[in-house]
N, C-alpha and C positions, 0 to 999 in steps of 0.2 A: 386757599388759592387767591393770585388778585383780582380786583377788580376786572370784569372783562372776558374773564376765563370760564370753561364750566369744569376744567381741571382735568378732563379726561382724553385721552387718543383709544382709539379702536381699530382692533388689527383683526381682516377676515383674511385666512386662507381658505377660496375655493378647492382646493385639490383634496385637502385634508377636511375640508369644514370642522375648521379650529378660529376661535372664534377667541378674543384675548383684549380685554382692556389694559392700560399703561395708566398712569399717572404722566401728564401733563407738566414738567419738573420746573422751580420756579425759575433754573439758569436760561431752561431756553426758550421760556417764555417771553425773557429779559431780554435777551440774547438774539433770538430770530424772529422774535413777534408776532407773526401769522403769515397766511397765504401759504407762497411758494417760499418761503425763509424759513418755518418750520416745517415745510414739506421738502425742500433741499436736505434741511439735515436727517430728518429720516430717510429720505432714498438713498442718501449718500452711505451712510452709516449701514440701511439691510441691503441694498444692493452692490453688486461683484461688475468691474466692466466685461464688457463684453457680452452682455445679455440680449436674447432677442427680444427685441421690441415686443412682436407678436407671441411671445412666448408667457410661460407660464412664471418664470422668474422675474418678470419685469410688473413692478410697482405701483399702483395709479392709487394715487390720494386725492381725495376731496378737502379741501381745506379753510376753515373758516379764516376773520379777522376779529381782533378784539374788540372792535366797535360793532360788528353785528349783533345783533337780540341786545343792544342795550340800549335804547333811544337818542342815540346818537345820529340826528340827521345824514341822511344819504348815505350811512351804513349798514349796505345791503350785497355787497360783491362778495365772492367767495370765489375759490382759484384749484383746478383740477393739477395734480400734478402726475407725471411720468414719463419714461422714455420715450420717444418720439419715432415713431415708426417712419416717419418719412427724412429725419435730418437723421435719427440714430444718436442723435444724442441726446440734451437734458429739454425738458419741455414743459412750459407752465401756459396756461389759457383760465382766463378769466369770464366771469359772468355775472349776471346780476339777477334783480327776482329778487324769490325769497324765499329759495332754498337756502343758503348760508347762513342767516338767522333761526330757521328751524330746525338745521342740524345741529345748531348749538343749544338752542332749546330742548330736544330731544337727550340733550346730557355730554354728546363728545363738541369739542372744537376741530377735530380730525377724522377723517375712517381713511384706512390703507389698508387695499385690498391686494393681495398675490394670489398665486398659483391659477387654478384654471377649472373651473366645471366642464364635465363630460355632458351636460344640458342644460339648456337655459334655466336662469337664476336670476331670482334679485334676491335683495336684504332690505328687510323688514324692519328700522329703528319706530320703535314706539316707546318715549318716554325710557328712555334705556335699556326697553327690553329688546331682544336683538336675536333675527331667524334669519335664515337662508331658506327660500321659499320656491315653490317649482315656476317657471318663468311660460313654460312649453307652451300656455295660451297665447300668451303675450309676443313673442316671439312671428316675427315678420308684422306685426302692428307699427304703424307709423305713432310722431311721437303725441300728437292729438293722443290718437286713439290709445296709446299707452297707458297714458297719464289717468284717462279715464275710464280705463279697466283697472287699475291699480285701487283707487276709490271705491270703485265698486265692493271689490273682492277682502278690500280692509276693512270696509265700510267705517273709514273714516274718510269725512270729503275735503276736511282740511289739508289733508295730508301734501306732501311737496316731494318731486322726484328728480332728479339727474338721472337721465336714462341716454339711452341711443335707439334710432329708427335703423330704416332695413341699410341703411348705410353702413352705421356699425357694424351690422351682423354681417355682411357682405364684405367687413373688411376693406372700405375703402378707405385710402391714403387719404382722405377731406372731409372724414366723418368727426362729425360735433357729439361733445356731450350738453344736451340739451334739455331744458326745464322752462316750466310754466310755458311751455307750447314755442316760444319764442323767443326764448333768451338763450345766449350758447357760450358756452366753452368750447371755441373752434377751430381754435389754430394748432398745428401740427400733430392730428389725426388722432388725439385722447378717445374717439368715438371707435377707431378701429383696435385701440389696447381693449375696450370694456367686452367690444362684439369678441375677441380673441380668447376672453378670460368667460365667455356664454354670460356675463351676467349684462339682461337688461335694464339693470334700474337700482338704484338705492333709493329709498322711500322712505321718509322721514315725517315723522309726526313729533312736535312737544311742548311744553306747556312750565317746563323750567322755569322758574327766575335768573338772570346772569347778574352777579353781582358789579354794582357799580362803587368802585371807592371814593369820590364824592358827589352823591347823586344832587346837590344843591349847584356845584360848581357847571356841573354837566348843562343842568336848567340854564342857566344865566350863558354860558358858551351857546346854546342851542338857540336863547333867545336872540343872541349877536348875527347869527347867522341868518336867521329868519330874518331880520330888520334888514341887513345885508342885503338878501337877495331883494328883499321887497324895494329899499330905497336909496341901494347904496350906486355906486359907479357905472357896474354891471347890471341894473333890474331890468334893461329894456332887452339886455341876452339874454338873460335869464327868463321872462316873458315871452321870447320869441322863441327857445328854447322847449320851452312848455306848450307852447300853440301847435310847433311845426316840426319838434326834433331835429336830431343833428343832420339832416339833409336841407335844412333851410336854406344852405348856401352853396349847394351842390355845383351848382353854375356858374357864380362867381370863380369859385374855385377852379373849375376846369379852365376857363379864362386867362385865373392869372396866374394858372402854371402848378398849380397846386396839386390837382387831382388827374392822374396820368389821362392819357388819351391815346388810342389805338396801340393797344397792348403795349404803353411806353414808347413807342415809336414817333407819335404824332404830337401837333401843337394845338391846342385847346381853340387857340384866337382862328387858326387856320384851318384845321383840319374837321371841326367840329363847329364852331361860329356859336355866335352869340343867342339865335333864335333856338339852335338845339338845344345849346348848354342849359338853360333856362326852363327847357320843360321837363328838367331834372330835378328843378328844385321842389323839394318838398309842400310848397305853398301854392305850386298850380296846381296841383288835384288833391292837397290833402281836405279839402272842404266836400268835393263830390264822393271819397268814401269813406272818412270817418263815422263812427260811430258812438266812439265815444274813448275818452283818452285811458292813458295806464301810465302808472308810477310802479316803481320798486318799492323793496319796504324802504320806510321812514322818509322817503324821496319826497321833498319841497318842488322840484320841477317839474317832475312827469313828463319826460320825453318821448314815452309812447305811446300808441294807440292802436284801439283797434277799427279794420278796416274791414267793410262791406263792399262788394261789383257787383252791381246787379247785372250788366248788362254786357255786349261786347264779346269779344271774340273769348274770354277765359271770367266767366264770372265766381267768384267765389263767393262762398257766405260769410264764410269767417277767419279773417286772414288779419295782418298784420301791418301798420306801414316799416318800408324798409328804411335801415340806419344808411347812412351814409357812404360807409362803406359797401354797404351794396350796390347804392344806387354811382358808386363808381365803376366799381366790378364786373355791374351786366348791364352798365349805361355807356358813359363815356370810354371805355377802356374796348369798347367795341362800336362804338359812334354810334348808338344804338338810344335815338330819343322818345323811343315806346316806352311810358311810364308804366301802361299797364302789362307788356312784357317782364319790364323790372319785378310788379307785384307777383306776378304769375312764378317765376322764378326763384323769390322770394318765401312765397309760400309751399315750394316745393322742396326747398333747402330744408326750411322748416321743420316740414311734416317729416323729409325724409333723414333728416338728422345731415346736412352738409352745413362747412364751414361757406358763409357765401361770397368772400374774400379770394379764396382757393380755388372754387367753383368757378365762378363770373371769369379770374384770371386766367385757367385752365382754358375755357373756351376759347377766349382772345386770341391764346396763343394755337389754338390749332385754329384761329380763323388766319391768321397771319400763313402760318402752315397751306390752308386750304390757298390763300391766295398765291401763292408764290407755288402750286403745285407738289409739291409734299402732299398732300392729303388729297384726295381727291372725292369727286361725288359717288364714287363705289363704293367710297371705304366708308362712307358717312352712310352709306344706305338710302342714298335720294336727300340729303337734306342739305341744302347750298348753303355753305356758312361763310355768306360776305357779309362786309361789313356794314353795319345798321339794319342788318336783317331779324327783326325781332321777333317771328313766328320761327324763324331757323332758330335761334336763341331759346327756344320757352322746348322748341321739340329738342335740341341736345342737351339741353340741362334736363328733360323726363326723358329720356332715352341715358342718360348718366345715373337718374334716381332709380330705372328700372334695372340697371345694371346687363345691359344689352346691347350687340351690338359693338358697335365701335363705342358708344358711352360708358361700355366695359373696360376699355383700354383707357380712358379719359377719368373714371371712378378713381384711377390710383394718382391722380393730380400731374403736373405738365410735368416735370422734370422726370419722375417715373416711363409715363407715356412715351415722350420723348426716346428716351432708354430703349422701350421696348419696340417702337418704330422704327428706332433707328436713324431718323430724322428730327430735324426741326431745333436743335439745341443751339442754334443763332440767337433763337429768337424766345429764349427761356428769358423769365424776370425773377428768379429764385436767388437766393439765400439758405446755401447748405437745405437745397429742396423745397424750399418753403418759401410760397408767391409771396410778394413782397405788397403791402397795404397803400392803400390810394392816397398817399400824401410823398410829392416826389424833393427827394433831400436836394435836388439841385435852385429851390425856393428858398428852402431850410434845412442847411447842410447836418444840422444837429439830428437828422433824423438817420445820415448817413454813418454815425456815426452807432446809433441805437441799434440801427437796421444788419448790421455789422458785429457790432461786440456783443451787444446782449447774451449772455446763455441761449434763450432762448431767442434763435433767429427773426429777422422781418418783424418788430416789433413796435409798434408807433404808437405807443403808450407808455412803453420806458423811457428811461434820459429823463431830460426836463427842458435842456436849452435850446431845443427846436420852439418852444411854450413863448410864441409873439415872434420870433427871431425874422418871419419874414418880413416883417415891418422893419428891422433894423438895418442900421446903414454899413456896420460893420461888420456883417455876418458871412462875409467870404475871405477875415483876416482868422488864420488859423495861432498866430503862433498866442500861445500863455493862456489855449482855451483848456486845458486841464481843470484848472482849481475853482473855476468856476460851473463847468459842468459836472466834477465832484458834490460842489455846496447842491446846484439847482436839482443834480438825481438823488441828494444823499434826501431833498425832501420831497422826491418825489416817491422815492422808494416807501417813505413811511407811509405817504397816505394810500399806498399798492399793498402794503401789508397789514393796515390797519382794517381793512374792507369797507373804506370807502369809495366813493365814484369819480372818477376822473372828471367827470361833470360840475366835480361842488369845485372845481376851480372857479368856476363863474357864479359863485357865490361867496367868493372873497376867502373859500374855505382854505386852499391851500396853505393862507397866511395861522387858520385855524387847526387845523389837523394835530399840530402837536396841543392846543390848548383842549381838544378833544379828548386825546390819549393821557394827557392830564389828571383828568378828571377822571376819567372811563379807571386807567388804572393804577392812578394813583403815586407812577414813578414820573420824576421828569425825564424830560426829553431836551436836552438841549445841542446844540451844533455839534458841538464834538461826538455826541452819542448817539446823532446822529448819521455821522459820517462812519464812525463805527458798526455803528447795524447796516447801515451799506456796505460796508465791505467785507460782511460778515455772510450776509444774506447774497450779495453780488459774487462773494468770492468761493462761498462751496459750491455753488452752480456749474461756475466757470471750471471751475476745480474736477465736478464730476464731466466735463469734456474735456477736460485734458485728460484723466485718464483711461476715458473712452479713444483716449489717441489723437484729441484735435489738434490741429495746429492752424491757432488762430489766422495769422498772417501770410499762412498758403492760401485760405481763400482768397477770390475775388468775386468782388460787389459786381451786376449786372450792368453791362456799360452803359446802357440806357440810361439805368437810375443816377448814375453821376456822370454824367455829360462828358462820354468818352466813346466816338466826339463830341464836341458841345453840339448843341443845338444852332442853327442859321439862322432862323428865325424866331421871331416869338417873343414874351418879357422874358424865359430864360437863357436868350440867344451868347453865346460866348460861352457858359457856364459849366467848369469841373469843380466837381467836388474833389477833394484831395484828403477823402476819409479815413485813408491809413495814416496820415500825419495825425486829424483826430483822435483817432484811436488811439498810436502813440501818446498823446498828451493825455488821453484820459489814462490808461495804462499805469504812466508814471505818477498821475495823482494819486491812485489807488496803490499804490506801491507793489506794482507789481513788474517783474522785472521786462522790458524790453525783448532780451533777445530770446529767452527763454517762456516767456508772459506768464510763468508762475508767481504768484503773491510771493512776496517775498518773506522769506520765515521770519526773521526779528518782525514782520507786522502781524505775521500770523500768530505769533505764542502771546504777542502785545493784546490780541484782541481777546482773548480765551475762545472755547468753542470751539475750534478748531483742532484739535487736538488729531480726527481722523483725519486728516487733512495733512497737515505738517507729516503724520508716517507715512503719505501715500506720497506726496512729490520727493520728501527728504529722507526715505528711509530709514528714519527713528521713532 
């Protein structure tokens, strides 16, 4: 097998506990690479449309990348795949840690689990040897507590898990699959397929070697990057990065329009000002509860840490600082500049297995709801949810995790709730169900663009040409952006499938990623093959929603997120995005057709791979 690979895919069906390894084949090694690319073509290929989400036919894959377990700096991501209980269609969420390294260690680069346990279950990988184990203690354990009854009862302490808390099992539409206590795969309810299918956890131990095909070249690449971060262009982001994680500029951002403000509604400079935005950022309190920091595997940065409160209205012992995306979520997105509310919330997403994107969002809009009289304080049960109320905040977010109450109706995320209220869908910020993340395309319209076409919806890590665009002066001329946000995703996609971290961009990696995969496995990479596995990896996705029935260009994007109407005030004042023109352009780069937004067959049968693909749009 190549470099990079451990050669194997592993297939559990709960219903049957049939239990089946694959060989790892070298086309679609080549071909899809890792992540959600060789997890697209396996769900595409064992799954039929029309499956229930929550059902026993639908799919979730844990998926490594070819850079994890090989010492390849900041290759430590790994990427959940399956149906999406809350969009209904195709769904991938990524994480970091050092689960994905140890699954491949342990012998597979995959595990894809179907069917369904009649009681709680995990799976036991140790070194290849592979059980379906009884879960029933475990079971209503938050994911702390999970993790460290899993240990216990394996009595291996190294061990690593992807589990879900009482969110998954509860079945909620915002439930993460989650590891090492606070890393998650959270977007589009991967946590309510596992709780669906009873199993809590995949547990992986392993001690493998991953073959590297030039282990000298790999050294000397690894040594460029480390100099890089230490002294090159970027070392004082990258330093600050390391101190304070990706909320270092929580404030700024809300400011200049970046990071939404009262559920999309409001203006950062106005509605929130300068003194709030600011006790967001990461660097006013991460000195009073650090403890001490945390890196992913092979991570040069270390963006996280852990966090101690001693004191105050919500103290914890051992909790986490929040990313960014949080401290948008359950900060600014509800004027809300209680840092220690944020942590409190945080740590309860955590424990209880929520995406905190979803969560934080979810709230907003039923404070919007609560303001405008839609909701009211009977239906909240005493708990006043106005805005910048951050003891309201910390009690509906555990009245959500307790699964009580009106935070039972809120468990299944805004656009659901919404549904079942009957109210409030003015004031939704979704994308095919799915809350949209704290970076607003009307700054950087490339994101309105991601946030849009992606397979997987609401997505501000795919694309690439939102990547600086708010600094550019031409970033609200649409026409001829096709072939250049082809080239900037076709490399972004790589270093999405290889399992590195979106982070080694400010380590000059991006430029590095294919001199990575290089080395790691030994084939080149160059532009055209790369634009290739983009469209390859971009196009069975897209592929498994169309024939789940989407049609792309029925939807419409949240008029908030693209300034319809603009905004009056503010640095974004005047501003539409005009994201379906976007789309358009990207569409035709990828060759895929316009009025029908199928790939077009002469690129499909061009690329190989596809093969299931081309009989399911074209009938042959």
């Amino acid at each position: 097998m190549k470099g990079g690979y451990a050669g194997k895919m592993l297939f559990v069906d709960l219903s049957s506990r049939k239990i089946e390894e694959k060989k790892l084949t070298d086309d679609v090694a080549e071909n899809f690479i890792g992540g959600y690319g060789i997890g697209g073509k396996v769900l595409y290929e064992m799954m039929k449309p029309g499956v229930d989400p929550l059902g026993p036919d639908n799919v979730i894959g844990f998926v490594t990348g070819p850079l994890n377990a090989t010492g390849a700096l900041m290759g430590g991501r790994y990427t959940v795949v399956c149906k999406s209980p809350v969009s209904g269609t195709w769904n991938d969420a990524n994480s970091g840690g050092f689960f994905g390294p140890e699954l491949k260690k342990a012998g597979y680069d995959a595990v894809f689990v179907s069917g369904a346990s009649d009681k709680p279950v995990y799976i036991w990988i140790n070194d290849g040897n592979v059980e379906i184990r009884d879960a029933s203690k475990l079971w209503g354990k938050d994911s702390v507590e999970t993790l460290e009854a899993l240990k216990e009862e394996t009595g291996e302490r190294k061990l690593r898990a992807s589990l879900i808390g009482p969110a998954g099992e509860n079945l909620s539409l915002m439930a993460a699959v989650m590891n090492e206590e606070h890393r998650a795969a959270g977007r589009g309810g991967p946590g309510a397929v596992m709780g669906s299918k009873k199993l809590k956890a995949l547990a992986v131990r392993g001690t493998q070697k991953i073959p590297v095909a030039e282990p000298e070249k790999l050294a000397e690449v690894n040594k460029t990057i480390r100099e890089a971060a230490q002294n090159g262009p970027m070392a004082q982001v990258v330093k600050a990065f390391g101190q304070l994680g990706t909320g270092m500029g929580t404030g700024a951002n809300a400011l200049s329009g970046d990071t939404p403000v009262k559920n999309w509604g409001g203006v950062g400079i106005v509605d929130f000002g300068d003194e709030n935005a600011h006790k967001l950022d990461s660097g006013s309190f991460d000195e009073k509860y650090r403890t001490k920091k945390y890196a992913c595997a092979n991570c040069i940065i270390g963006c996280g840490a852990d966090y101690e409160v001693k004191d105050g209205k919500w103290p914890m012992k051992q909790t986490f600082r929040p990313e960014y995306e949080t401290l948008g979520s359950f900060g600014t997105m509800m004027l809300n500049d209680n840092a220690e509310s944020v942590l409190k919330c945080n740590d309860i997403c955590n424990r209880v297995g929520f995406d905190t994107i979803s969560m934080g969002a979810t709230i907003a809009w039923a404070m919007e709801c609560y303001e405008n009289g839609l909701i009211t304080k009977a239906d909240t049960e005493g708990i006043e949810l106005t805005w910048g109320n951050g003891e309201a905040i910390v009690d509906m977010c555990q009245a959500i995790a307790d699964h009580q109450g009106f935070g039972k109706i809120l468990s299944l995320g805004s656009k659901a709730a919404s549904e079942k209220i009957g109210k409030g869908e003015d004031y939704l910020v979704c994308v095919r169900g799915i809350e949209l993340p704290m970076h607003d395309p009307k700054l950087a319209p490339g994101y309105g663009r991601t946030y849009y076409t992606d397979p997987t919806p609401g997505r501000h890590v795919k694309g690439g040409t939102q990547t600086g665009q708010a600094r550019r002066p031409d970033k609200y001329n649409y026409e001829g952006t096709g072939g250049k946000d082809l080239k900037m995703t076709s490399g972004n996609e790589i270093l999405q499938l290889s399992g590195l971290c979106l982070m080694s961009q400010f380590t000059g990696m991006r430029e590095m990623t294919v001199k990575l995969m290089e080395a790691v496995t030994g084939e080149a990479i160059d532009e055209a093959r790369q634009i290739a596995i983009l469209k390859r990896t971009m196009g069975i996705r897209h592929a498994f929603n169309l024939r789940e029935g989407l049609k792309p260009f029925d939807i419409e994007m949240p008029k908030r997120a693209v300034g319809e109407p603009p905004q009056a005030e503010g640095p974004l004042k005047g501003v539409t995005v005009d994201y379906k023109l976007l789309a358009k352009n990207f569409f035709a780069a990828m060759d895929w057709d316009i009025e029908t937004c199928k790939p077009k067959r002469e690129s499909l049968e061009a690329l190989g791979g596809m093969e299931a693909v081309i009989k399911d749009l074209y009938g042959e």
